[in-house]
Every structure is written in C-alpha cells, then in structure tokens.
C-alpha positions as CSV (number, residue, x, y, z in Angstrom):
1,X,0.0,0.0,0.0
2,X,1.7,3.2,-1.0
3,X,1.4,5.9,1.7
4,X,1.2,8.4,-1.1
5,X,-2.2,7.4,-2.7
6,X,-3.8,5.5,0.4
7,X,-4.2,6.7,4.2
8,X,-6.6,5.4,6.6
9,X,-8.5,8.1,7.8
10,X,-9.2,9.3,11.4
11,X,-9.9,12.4,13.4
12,X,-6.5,13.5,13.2
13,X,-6.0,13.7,9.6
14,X,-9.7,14.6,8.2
15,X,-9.3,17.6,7.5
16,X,-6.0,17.7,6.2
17,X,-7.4,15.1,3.4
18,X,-10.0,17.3,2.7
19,X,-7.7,20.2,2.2
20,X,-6.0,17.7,0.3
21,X,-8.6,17.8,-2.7
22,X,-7.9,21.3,-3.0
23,X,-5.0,19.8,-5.3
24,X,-5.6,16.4,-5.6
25,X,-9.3,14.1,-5.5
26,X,-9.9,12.7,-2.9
27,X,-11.8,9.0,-3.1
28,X,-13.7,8.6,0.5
29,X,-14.6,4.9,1.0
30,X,-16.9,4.3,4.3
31,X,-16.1,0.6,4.6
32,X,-16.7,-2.4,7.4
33,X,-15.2,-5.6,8.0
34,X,-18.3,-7.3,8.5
35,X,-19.2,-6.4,5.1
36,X,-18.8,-8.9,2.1
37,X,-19.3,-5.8,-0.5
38,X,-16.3,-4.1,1.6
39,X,-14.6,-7.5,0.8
40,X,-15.1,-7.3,-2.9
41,X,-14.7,-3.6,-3.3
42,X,-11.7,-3.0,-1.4
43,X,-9.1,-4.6,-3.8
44,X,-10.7,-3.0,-6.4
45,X,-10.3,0.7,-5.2
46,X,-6.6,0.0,-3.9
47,X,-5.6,-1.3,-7.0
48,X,-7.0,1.6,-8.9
49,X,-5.4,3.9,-6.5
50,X,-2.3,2.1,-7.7
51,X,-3.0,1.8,-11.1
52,X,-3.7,6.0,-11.2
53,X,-0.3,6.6,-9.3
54,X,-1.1,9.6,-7.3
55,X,-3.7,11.1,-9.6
56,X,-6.5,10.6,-6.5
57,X,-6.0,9.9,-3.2
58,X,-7.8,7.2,-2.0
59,X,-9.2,7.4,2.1
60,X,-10.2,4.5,3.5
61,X,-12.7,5.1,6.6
62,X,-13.2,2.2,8.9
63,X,-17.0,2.6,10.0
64,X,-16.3,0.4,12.7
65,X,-13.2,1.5,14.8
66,X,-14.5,5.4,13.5
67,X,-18.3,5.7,13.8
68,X,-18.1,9.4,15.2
69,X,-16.5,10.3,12.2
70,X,-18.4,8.0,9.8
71,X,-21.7,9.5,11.3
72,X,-20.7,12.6,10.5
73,X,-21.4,12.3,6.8
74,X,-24.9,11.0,7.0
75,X,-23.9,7.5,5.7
76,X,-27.1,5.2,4.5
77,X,-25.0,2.6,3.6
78,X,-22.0,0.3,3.6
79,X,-20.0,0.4,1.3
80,X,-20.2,4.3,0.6
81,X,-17.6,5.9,-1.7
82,X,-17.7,10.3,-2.0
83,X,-15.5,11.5,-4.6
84,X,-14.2,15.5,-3.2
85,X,-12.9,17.7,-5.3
86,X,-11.8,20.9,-4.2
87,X,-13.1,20.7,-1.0
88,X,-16.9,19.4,-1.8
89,X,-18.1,15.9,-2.5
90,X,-18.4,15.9,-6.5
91,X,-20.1,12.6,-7.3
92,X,-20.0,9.2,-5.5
93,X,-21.8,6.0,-4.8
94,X,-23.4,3.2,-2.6
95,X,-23.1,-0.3,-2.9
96,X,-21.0,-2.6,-4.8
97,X,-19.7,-1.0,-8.2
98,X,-18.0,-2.5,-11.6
99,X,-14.4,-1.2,-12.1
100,X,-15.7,0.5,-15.5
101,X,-18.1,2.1,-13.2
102,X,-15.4,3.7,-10.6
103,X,-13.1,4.5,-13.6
104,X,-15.8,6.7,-15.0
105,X,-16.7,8.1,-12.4
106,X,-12.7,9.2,-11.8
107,X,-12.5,10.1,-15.2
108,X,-14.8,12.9,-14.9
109,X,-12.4,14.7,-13.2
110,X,-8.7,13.6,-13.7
111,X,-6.8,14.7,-16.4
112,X,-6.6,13.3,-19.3
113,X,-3.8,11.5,-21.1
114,X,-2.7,14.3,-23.3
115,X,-3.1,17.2,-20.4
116,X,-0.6,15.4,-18.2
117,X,2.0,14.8,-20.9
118,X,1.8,18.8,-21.5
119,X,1.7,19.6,-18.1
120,X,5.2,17.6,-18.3
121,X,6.3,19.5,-20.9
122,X,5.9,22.7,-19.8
123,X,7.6,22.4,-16.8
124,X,10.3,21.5,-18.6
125,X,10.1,24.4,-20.7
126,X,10.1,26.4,-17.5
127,X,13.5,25.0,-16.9
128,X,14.6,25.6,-20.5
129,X,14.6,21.8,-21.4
130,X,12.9,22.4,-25.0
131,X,14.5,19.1,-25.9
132,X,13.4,17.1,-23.7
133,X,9.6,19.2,-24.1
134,X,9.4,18.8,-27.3
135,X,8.4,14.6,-27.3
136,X,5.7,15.3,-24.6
137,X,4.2,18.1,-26.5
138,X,4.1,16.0,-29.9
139,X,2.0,13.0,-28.5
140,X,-0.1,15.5,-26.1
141,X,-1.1,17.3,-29.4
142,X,-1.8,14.0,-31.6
143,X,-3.9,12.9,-28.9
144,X,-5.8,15.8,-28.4
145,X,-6.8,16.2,-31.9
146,X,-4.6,19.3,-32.6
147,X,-5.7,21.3,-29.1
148,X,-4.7,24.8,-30.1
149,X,-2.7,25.7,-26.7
150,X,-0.9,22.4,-26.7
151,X,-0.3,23.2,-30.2
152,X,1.3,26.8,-29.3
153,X,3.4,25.2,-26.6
154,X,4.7,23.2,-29.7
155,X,5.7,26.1,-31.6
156,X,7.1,27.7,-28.7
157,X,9.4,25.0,-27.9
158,X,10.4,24.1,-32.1
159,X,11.0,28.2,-32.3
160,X,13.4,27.3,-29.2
161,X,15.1,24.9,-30.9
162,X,15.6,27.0,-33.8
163,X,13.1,25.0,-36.0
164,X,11.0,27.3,-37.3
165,X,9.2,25.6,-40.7
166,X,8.3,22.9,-38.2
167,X,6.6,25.7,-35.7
168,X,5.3,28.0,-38.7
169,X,3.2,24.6,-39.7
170,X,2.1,23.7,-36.4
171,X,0.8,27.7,-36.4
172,X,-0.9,27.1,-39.6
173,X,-3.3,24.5,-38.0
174,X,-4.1,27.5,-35.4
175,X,-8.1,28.4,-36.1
176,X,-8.5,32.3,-36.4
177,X,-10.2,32.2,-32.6
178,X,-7.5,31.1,-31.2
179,X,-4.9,33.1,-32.8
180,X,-4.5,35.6,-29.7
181,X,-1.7,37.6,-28.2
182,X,0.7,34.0,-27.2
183,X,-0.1,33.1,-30.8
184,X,1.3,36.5,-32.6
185,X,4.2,36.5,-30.1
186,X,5.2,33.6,-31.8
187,X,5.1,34.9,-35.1
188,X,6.8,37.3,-34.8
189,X,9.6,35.3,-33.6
190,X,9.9,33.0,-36.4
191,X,10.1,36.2,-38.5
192,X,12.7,37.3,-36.3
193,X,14.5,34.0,-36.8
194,X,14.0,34.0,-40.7
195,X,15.3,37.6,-40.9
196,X,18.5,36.7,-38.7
197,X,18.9,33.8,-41.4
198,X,18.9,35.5,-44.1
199,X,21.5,38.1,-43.4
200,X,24.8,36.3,-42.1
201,X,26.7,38.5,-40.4
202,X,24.3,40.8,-39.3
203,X,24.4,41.4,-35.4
204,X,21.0,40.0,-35.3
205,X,21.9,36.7,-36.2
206,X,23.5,36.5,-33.2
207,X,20.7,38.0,-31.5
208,X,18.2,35.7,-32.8
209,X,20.7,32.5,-31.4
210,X,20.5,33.7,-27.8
211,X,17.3,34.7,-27.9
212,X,15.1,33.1,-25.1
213,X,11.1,33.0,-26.3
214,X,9.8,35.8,-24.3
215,X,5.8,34.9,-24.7
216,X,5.3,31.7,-22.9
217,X,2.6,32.3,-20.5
218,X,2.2,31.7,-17.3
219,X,0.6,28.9,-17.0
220,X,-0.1,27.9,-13.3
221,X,0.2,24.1,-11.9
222,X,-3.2,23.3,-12.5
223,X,-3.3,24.3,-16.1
224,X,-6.1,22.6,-18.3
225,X,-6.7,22.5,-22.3
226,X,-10.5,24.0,-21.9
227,X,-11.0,23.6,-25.4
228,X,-10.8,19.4,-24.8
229,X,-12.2,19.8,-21.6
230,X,-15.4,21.4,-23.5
231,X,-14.8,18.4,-26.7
C-alpha cells in the first residue's frame, strides 16, 4: 500500500485530506469488515489507487473503529464511496460497483492522457529543457486532436530549438479564434528568426541565437486545455 495514494482516515488527519482535494481528488470509501461488498470492493479501489499513481488519493474510513466520524457524513449505507474535489463531494456511490463504473466516475475529473504529458512538458520548458519538451508536446497534441494551446506550446518550444518551418506549420493549423496575443508572439519570432537567417553577419543573427522566447505564458500548476475539456 503506497502511503502516497492510500491513508486510513481518522480524526487526526480529516481535515488535512479534505484540504488535500484542493489539489488532488480525494476518493472517500466508508467501509466495514463485516461487510462482504467491503470485501469485494476493497481490492478494487486499492488497486486503482495504484494503477492511477497519485492522480486521487484514495481514504479509507473504517466505520467500525471510526463511527463518530463515519456519522458525521450521513452515511445510509456500507459500502459508501464520496468522490471530493476541491473541497466538496463531486459525485459518488453506494453499494457494490463495476471497475468501468469507478473509472468513469474518476475520469470525470482527472486529467486526461494528453493534459498530463503537456503539463510535463511545460515544466520542462520552464526549466529551458525544449529538448526534452518537445516529445511530450508531440503525443499530447496527436492525442488531443490538434488542441490549439498544446499546439502553441509546440511552436514555442520548435521556435526554441531554432526550427521554425516545423513551428510556422504547427501555427498554420491554429483556427482564427484562437490566434491571440501568445499566438502573434510567436510569429513574430519566427520572422525574427527568418530575418537573422537570411543576413549572415548581421548582429541579429546572433541575437536571434541567444534569444530566449519571451511569450510563454504563465501557466499555473493546474493548467487545463478547456477547449478538450469542453470536446
């Protein structure tokens, strides 16, 4: 049982786990020994909770040794699992549930495939590591179906590696909508880039070398692609 993804819950540590989802889903599971779903149920949620490696934390409460704190969320039955997100229960259950069930349920609000691979990325392009970016951003924006900020974090990072045809495509598939202030910052780049290219010698080829790109945003820990949210 990784300590990480599964605590047993108690008076002591409640409310830090519910502060906990402020961050991270937290998985609530009101289970008994006495109960044969609980039997069932249990190895199902841990190894989820393993399988999703820190993506939700999963918190077992043990009805029996903790019924203050069990009664304190109105249970009507055992097994009872409350997903919280931010703070508030989201969605949840009673009873027995298929896997497919619990994974859908989890899917609704963990990130997908593509937004954690960019989300990788761009930390790494936070610490300058466009090489290493620049994988990460290439699968996250084939499996998002061509998301347009994934796709600008592409350019971004080929413009950093001083491949600008390969960015000035990926900025072709931009739709007009998105095309905002992060999107013309990087035009204007490449144009920067094709200018220094074309005149050897000129100071601002060497400008254009040690140029760092100067319109990433700020995107904060939590970042999300709303556009495949809303897909």
């Amino acid at each position: 049982m990784s300590e990480q993804n599964i605590v047993n819950i108690s008076e002591a540590n409640l409310q830090q786990t519910l502060q906990q989802s402020m961050n991270v889903p937290v998985l609530f599971y009101f289970w008994s020994a006495r109960s044969q779903h609980c039997e069932q149920l249990t190895p199902v949620l841990e190894r989820l909770a393993a399988q999703y490696n820190g993506q939700f934390t999963l918190a077992k409460v043990d009805c029996d040794a903790e019924q203050m704190l069990a009664s304190q969320f109105g249970l009507r039955a055992i097994p009872t699992v409350y997903l919280f997100q931010n703070g508030q229960p989201v969605d949840g259950f009673e009873g027995p549930q298929p896997e497919e069930a619990i994974r859908a349920l989890l899917d609704k609000v963990l990130p997908r495939e593509e937004e954690l691979k960019a989300q990788q990325a761009l930390a790494l392009m936070q610490e300058e590591k466009y090489a290493e970016a620049l994988p990460l951003l290439k699968e996250a924006w084939q499996l998002s179906n061509q998301d347009s900020q994934i796709g600008l974090l592409l350019a971004e990072t080929l413009i950093a590696l001083h491949r600008s045809d390969e960015a000035e495509s990926v900025l072709k598939t931009i739709p007009l909508q998105d095309q905002d202030t992060h999107y013309q910052g990087l035009v204007a780049q490449i144009e920067l880039l094709k200018q220094a290219a074309d005149t050897p010698g000129n100071p601002a080829t060497a400008a254009a070398g040690g140029t760092r790109i100067r319109t990433m945003r700020s995107w904060p820990p939590s970042w999300r692609c709303s556009c495949i949210r809303s897909a």
